[in-house]
C-alpha positions in Angstrom: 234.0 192.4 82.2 232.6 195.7 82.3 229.7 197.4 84.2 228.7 200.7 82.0 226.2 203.3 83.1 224.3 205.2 80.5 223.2 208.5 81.5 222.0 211.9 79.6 223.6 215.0 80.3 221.0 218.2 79.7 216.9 217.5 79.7 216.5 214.1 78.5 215.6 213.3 75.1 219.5 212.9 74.3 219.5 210.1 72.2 220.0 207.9 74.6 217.9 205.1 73.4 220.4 204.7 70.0 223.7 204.5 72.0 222.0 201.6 74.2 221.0 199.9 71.3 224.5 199.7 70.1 226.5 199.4 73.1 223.7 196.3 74.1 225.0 193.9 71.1 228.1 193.4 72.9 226.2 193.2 76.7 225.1 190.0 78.3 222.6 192.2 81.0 221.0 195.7 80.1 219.0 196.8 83.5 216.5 200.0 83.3 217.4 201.5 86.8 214.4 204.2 87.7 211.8 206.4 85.8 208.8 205.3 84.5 206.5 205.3 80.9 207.2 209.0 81.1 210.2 208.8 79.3 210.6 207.3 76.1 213.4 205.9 73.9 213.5 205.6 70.1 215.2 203.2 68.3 215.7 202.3 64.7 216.2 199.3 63.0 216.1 199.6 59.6 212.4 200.6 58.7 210.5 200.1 61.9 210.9 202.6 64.5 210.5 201.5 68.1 209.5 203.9 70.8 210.4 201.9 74.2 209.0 203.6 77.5 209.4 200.8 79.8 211.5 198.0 79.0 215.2 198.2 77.9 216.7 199.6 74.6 218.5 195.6 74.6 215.6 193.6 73.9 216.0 193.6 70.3 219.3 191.3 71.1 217.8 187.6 72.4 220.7 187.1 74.0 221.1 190.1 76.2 219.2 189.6 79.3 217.2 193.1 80.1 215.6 193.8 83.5 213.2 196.6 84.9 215.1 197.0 88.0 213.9 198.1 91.1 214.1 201.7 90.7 211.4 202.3 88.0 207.9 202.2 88.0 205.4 200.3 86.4 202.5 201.2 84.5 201.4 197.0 83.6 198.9 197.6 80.6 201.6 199.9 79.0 204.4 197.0 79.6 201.9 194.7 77.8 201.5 197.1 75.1 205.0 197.1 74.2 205.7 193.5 75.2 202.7 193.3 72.2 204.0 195.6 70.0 207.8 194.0 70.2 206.4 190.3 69.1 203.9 191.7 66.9 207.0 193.0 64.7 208.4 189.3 65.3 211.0 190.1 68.3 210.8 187.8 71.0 210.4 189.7 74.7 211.2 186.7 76.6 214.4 187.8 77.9 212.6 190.6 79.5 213.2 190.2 83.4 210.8 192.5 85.9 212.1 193.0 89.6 209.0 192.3 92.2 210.6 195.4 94.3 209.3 197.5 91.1 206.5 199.9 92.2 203.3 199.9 90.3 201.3 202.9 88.9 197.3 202.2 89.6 194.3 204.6 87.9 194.7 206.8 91.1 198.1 207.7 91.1 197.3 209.3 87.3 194.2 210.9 88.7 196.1 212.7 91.5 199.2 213.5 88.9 196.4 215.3 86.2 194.9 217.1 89.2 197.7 218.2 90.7 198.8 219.8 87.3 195.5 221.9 87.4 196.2 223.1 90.3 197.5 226.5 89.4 198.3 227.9 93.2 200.8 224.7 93.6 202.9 225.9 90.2 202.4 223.6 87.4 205.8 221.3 86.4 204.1 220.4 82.7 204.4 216.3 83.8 203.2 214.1 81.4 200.5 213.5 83.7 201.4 209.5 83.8 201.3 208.9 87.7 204.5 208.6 87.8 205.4 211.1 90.8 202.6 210.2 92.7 203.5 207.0 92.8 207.1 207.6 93.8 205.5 209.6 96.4 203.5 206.4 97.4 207.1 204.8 97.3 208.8 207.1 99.9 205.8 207.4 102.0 205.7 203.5 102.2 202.2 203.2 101.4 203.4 201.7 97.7 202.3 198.6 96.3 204.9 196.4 94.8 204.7 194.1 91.9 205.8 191.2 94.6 202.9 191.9 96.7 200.5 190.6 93.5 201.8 187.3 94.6 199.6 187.5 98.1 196.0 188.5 97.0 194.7 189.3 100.4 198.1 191.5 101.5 197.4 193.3 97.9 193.6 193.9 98.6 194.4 195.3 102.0 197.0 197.7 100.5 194.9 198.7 97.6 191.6 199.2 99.3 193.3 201.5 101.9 194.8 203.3 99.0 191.5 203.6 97.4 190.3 205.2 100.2 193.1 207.8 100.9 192.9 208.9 97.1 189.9 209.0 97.0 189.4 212.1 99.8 192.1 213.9 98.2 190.4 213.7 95.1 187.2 214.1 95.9 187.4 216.7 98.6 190.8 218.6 98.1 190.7 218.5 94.1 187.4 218.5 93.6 188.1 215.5 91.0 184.9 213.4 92.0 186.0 209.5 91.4 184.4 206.6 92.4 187.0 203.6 92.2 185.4 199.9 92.4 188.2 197.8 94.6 187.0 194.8 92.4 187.3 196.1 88.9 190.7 197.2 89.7 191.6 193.9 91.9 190.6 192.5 88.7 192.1 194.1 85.8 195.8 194.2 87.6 195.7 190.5 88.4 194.9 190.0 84.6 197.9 192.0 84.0 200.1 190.4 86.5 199.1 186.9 85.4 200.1 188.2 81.9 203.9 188.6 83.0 204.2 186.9 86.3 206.7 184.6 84.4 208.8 187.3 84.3 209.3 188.6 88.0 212.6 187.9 89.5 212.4 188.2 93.3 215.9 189.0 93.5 217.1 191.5 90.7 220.0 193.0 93.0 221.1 189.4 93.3 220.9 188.9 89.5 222.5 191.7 88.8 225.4 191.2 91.2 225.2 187.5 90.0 226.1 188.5 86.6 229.1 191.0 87.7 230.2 188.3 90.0 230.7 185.9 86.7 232.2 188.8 84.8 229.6 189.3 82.4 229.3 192.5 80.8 226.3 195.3 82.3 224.8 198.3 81.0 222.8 200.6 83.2 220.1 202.4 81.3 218.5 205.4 82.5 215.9 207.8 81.8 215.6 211.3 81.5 218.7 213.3 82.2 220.9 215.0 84.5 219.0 218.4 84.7 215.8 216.7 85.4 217.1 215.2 88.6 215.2 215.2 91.4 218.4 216.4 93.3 220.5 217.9 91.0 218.7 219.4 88.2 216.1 222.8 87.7 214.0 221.7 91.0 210.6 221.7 91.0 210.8 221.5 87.0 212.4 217.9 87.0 211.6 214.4 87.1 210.6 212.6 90.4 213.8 210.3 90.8 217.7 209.9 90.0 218.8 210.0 86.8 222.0 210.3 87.5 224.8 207.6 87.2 224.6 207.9 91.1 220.5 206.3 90.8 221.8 203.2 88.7 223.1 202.0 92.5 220.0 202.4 94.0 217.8 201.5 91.0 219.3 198.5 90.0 220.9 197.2 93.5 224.5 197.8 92.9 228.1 199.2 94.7 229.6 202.2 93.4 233.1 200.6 93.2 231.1 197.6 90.5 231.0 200.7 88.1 233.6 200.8 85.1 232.6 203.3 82.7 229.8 206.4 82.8 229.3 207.5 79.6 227.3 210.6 78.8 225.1 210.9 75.6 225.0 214.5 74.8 223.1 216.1 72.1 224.7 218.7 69.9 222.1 220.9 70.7 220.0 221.0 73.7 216.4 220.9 74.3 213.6 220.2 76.8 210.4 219.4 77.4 207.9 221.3 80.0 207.8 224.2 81.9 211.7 225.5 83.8 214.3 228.3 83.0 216.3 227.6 79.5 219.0 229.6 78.9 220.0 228.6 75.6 216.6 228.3 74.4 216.2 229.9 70.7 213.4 231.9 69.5 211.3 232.3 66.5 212.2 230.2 63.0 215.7 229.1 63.9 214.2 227.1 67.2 211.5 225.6 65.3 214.3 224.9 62.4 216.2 222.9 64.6 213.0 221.4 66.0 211.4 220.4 62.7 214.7 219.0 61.4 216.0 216.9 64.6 212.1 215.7 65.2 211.6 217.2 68.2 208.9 216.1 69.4 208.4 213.7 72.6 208.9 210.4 72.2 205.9 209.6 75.2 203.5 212.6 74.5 204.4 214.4 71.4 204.9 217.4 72.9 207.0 219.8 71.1 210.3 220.3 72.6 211.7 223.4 73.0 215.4 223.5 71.6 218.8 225.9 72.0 222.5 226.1 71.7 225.0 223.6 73.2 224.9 224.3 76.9 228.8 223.9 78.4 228.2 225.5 82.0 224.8 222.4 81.4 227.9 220.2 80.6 230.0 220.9 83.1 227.8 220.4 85.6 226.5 216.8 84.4 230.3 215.4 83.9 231.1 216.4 87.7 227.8 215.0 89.0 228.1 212.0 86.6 231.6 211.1 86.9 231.5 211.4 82.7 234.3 209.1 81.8 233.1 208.9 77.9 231.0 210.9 75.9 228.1 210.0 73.0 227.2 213.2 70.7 224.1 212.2 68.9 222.5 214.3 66.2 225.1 216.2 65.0 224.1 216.1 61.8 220.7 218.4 62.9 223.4 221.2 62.9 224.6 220.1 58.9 222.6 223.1 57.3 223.8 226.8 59.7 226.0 228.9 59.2 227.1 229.9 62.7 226.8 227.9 65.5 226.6 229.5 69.4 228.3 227.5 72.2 227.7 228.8 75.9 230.7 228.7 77.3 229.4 230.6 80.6 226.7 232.5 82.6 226.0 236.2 83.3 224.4 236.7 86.8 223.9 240.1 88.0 226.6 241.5 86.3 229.3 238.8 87.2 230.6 236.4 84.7 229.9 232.7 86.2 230.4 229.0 84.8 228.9 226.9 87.7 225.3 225.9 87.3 222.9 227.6 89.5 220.2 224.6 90.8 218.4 227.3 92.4 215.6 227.9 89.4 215.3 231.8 90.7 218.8 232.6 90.1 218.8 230.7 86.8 216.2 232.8 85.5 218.3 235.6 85.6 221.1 234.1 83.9 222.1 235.3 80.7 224.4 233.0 78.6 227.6 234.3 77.2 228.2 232.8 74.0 231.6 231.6 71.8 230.4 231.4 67.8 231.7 229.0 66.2 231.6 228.8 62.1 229.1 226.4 61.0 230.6 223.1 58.5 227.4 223.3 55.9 227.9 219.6 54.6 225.7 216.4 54.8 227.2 214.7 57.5 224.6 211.7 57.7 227.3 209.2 55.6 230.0 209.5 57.2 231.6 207.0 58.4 234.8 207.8 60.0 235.5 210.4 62.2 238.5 211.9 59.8 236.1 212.0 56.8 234.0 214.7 58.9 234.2 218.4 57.7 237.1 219.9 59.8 235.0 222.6 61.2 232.4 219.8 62.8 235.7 218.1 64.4 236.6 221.4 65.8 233.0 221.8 67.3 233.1 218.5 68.4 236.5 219.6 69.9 234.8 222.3 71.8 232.4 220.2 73.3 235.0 217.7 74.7 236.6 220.1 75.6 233.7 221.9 78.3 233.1 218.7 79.7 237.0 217.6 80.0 236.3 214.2 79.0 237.0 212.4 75.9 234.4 211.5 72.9 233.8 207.9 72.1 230.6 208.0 69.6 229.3 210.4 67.2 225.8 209.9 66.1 224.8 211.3 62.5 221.5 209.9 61.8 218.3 207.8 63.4 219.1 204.6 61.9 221.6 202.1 63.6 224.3 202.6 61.8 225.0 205.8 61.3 227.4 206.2 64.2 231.4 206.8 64.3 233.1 205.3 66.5 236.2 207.4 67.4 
């Protein structure tokens, strides 16, 4: 039995979503523990390419048991859209398992996140405008709606017409947004969508997760986003709205720290992000849009293009002590196959002192300059490979490097979108 937790180490859109895929053949439960449609996950098989933003990277595996835990939250017409999509390509989504503690997004919650973006006094974050934050807001001020509270019509209309209200004078009179929600409509079109997957709900998930580690089956913890878009941890206010961290899969999915066996972090051989935030690493001009163009950087949610830079270590280091990194996943290394040099940041410059912790503080980041370690590039296709000694020496001794900042040892090498293009080391 083993309990694994999947986290990403830089700004999300690590590749996460592949290393799932593959680790889930041999899990009997994979549980998404927070986040919401604003993150996306690709994955692969054969031709079709599936871009998941709710429901587990597992479902493709009929056996696996996959459940939105209580952590995330829920947009319902996007769940039914991939639920759609999924048995539209002939995959069947009925091992898909929803927690009723999951918090649901409503029109309002996307309203305020889109005005709130506008708002230039406030700072914009470059949010994918989704409703997801306000909605965690709604969460933590305990004026939320749950999916369990769909099951007691009146308790729901109470709780949604007071919502209605409230949103609707911040909107109207503070954002100058002018909406005019109708109670019934939306009482209306959420019932439909709840009807549509009330088979689903569990009103338990903690118990069947600790159910299943109580039987020794085998868990993976799926997250979303990644470490330096933590709401705690990463560049605040440029982050997400909850825990990415292997630290969130407790809360998100209703589960001890001590249950935990493995953390493994997926790191990209490069690093990018979406949105606004310092970037150290970041690379200008054609060699950024190089990488870009060639690793398809662009968001798997909004197709934003993503901004992209060298390998990060003082990034690295600080996601493998946060995380507890007990195994690493490099995915796209072969993005890297065609230059001649690569950089590695192996530290920070910060007002004339040489530092390799990572400054959360986004002010002092900004005035970081990254002190860089070249490394020769390996200029071979590395997509076919197989086995991690049939790789050219110099991309072992890059890999190497990498290991080596984040002091933990590599299990997986990605080289490739497709399933199996992954060594195993």
């Amino acid at each position: 039995m083993t309990v694994t937790v999947i986290v990403g180490t830089q700004w999300g859109d690590e590749g996460k979503g592949k290393i799932t895929d593959l680790l889930a053949r041999d899990m009997d439960m994979v549980v998404r523990y927070q986040g919401g449609n604003n993150a996306g996950h690709t994955v692969v098989i054969k031709d079709e390419v599936f871009k998941l933003h709710l429901i587990p990277s597992g479902i493709f595996y009929t056996n696996v048991l996959c459940l939105i835990g209580n952590g995330v939250v829920v947009d319902p017409a996007v769940l039914l859209g991939e639920i759609e999509t999924i048995r539209g390509k002939g995959y069947s989504a009925d091992n898909l398992r929803i927690s009723s503690q999951a918090h649901v997004i409503f029109p309002y919650h996307r309203d305020l996140d889109a005005a709130q973006e506008k708002k230039h006094e406030a700072g914009r974050i470059g949010t994918t405008c989704r409703g997801i934050g306000p909605c965690y807001v709604d969460k933590f001020n305990r004026r939320g709606i749950r999916i369990g509270d769909f099951f007691n019509t009146d308790l729901l209309r109470q709780k949604l017409e007071w919502n209605l209200k409230e949103k609707s004078f911040y909107l109207n009179n503070f954002y100058e947004m002018k909406v005019n929600y109708n109670l019934e409509e939306i009482m209306n079109e959420y019932l439909g969508y709840f009807h549509a997957v009330k088979k689903l709900v569990v009103e338990e998930s903690s118990t069947l997760v600790n159910e299943a580690v109580a039987k020794k089956k085998n868990v993976l913890l799926e997250g979303a986003q990644g470490t330096m878009l933590d709401v705690d941890h990463g560049t605040y206010p440029y982050v997400t709205s909850s825990n990415p961290i292997a630290g969130g899969a407790c809360v998100g999915a209703g589960l001890g720290p001590q249950k935990i066996n493995e953390v493994i972090g997926v790191v990209k051989a490069y690093v990018t992000r979406v949105g606004g935030g310092p970037f150290p690493t970041e690379i200008a001009g054609q060699l950024g849009e190089r990488l870009r163009e060639k690793g398809g950087e662009y968001g798997a949610t909004t197709g934003r293009p993503r901004r992209c830079g060298w390998f990060d270590g003082v990034v690295m280091q600080h996601a493998a002590k946060i995380n507890g990194l007990s195994q690493l996943a490099i995915t796209k290394l072969d993005v890297l196959d065609e230059l001649d040099k690569i950089e590695i940041c192996v530290a920070y410059e910060l007002n004339g002192k040489r530092i390799t912790y990572f400054p959360t503080d986004v002010y002092r980041l900004e005035k970081c300059q990254p002190v860089y370690e070249e490394m020769p590039g390996w200029k071979e296709d590395t997509t076919k490979v197989k086995d991690h000694k049939d790789l050219p020496a110099n991309a072992k001794k890059y890999l190497e490097k990498l290991a080596e900042l984040a002091n933990c040892r590599i299990s997986l090498v990605s080289v490739g979108a497709e399933r199996g293009q992954i060594i195993k080391i």
